[in-house]
GUMI-799170 format. One record per residue: x, y, z of N, C-alpha, C, O in turn. Coordinates in steps of 0.02 Angstrom, whole numbers, plus 50000, padded with zeros to 5 digits. Last residue first. Layout:
% residues N
XYZXYZXYZXYZ
...
***
This chain:
% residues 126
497914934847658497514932547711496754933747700496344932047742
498724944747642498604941747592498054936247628497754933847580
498854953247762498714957447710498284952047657497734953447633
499704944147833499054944647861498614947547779498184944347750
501014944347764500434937647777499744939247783499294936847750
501444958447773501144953647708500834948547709500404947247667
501604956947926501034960947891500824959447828500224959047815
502724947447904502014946247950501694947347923501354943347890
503644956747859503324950447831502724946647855502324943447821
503614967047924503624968347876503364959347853502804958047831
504324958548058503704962648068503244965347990502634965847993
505474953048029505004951048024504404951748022503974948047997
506534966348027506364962147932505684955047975505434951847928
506444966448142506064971848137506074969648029505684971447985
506724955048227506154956448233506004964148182505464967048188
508264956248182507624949448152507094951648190506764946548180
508364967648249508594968248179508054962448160507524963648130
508414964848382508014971648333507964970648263507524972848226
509184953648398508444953848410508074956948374507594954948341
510324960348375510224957848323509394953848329509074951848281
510294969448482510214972248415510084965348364509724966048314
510344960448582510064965048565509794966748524509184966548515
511614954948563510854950248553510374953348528510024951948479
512404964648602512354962048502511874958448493511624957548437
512214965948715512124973048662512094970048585511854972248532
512814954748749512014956048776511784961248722511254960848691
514004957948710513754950148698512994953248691512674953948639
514434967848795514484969048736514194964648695514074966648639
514374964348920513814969348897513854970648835513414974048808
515224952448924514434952348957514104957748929513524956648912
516424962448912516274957248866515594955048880515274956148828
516484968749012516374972348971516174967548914515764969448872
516354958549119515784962649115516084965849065515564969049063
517744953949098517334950249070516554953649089516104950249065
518474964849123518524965449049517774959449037517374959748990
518494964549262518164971049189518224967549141517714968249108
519094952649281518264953349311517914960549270517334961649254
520274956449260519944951849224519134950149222518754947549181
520534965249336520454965149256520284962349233520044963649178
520554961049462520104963749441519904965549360519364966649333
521624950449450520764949549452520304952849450519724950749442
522864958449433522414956449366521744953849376521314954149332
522814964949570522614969649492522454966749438522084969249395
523014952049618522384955749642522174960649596521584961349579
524224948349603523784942649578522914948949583522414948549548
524924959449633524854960449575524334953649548524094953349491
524774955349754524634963149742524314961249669523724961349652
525484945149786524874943949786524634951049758524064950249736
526954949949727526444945049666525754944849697525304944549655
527244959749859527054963449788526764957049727526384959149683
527154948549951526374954949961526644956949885526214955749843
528524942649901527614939549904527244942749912526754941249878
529384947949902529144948049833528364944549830527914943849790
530094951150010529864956149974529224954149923528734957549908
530184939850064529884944050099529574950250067529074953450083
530834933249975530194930949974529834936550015529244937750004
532164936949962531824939449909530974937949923530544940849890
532734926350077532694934350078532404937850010532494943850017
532284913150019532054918350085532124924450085531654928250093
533024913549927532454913149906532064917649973531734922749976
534314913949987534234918149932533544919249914533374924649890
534374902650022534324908750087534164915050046533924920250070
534394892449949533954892550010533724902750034533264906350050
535694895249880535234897349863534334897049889533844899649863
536534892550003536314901349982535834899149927535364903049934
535514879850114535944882350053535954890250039535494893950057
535554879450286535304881950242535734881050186536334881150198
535254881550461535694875550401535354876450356534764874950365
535064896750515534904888750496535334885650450535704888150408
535394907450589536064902350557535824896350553536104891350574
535034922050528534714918050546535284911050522535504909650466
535344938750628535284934250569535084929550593534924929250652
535144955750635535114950350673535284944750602535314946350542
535244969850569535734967350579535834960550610536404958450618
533734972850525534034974350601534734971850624534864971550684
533664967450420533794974450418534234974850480534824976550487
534434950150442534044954350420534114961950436534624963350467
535484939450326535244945150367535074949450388535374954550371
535534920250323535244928850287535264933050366535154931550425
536674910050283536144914050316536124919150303536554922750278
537544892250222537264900850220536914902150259536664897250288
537994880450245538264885950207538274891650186538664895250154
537584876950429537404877150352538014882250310538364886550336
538854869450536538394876550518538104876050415538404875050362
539994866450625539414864350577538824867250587538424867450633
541144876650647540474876650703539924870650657539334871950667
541944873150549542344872450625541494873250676541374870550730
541314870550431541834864050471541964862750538542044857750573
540924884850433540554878250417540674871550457540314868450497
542114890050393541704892250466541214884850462541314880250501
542734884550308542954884850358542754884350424542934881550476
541964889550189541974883050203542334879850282542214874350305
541124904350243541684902450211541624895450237541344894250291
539184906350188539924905650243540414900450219540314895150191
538554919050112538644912850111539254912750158539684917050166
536794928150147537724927850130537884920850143537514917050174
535394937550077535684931050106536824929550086537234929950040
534544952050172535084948850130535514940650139535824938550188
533024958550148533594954050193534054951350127533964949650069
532264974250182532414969250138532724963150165532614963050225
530754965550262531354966050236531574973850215531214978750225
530024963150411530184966650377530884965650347531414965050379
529674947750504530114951550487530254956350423530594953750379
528024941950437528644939950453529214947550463529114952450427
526664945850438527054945450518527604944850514527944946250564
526724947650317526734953550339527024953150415527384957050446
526664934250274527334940350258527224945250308527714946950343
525414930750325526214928350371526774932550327527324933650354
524564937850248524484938950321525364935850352525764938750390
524544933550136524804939550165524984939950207525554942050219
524254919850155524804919650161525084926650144525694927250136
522874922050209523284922250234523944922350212524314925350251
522634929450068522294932450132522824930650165523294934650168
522684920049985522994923549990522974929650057523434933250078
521684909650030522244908450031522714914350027523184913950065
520314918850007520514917050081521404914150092521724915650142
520214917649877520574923749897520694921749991521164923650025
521274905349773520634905949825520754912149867521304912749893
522094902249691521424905849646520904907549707520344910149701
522924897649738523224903749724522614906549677522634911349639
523034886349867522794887449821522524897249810522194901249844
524214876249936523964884849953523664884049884524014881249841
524094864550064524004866749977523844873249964523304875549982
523664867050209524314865350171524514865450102525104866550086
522834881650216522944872950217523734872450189524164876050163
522684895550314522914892850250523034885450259523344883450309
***
């Protein structure tokens, strides 16, 4: 994945499956530390922690840590769901392709078949 994740390219999502999935299984929870603890170890204001009871004491905001711990979850289920609407969208526009093609169709049939009748009067008068 480049540094610009581009969210229309399926190789981009590819990988940035790929690093949820390496990352640490969630869920995770992010907690905030009392102003105290902060002061006395300087320590960010928050860290998350994960299933396994381990945590993580980056210097962080909770709402930093908040995003982290929801991201684990929530990124394989939006690429999921980026993947159910491409396919919908890829039906609906072959259903729309055959429905376009089906009206040329017919409407081919239709002006070739009030022209065929007029032809024949040409020739007739001819």
């Amino acid at each position: 994945m480049t540094a610009t994740f581009n969210p229309r390219s399926p190789a981009d999502l590819d990988a940035l499956l790929a690093l949820a999935n390496a990352a640490t299984k969630g869920p995770m929870e992010a907690i905030a530390r009392p102003k105290e603890i902060q002061e006395e170890f300087a320590v960010g204001p928050a860290f998350f922690r994960r299933p396994d009871e381990s945590w993580d004491s980056s210097c962080m905001s909770l709402d930093e840590a908040r995003f982290y711990a929801a991201a684990r979850e929530a990124v394989p289920a939006l690429i999921e769901r980026i993947r159910e609407l491409e396919k919908t969208i890829t039906n609906f526009d072959l259903r729309l392709d055959n429905a376009v093609f089906k009206a040329v169709q017919e409407a081919e049939q239709e002006r070739d078949g009030a022209v065929k009748p007029v032809l024949a009067r040409e020739k007739e008068q001819q």
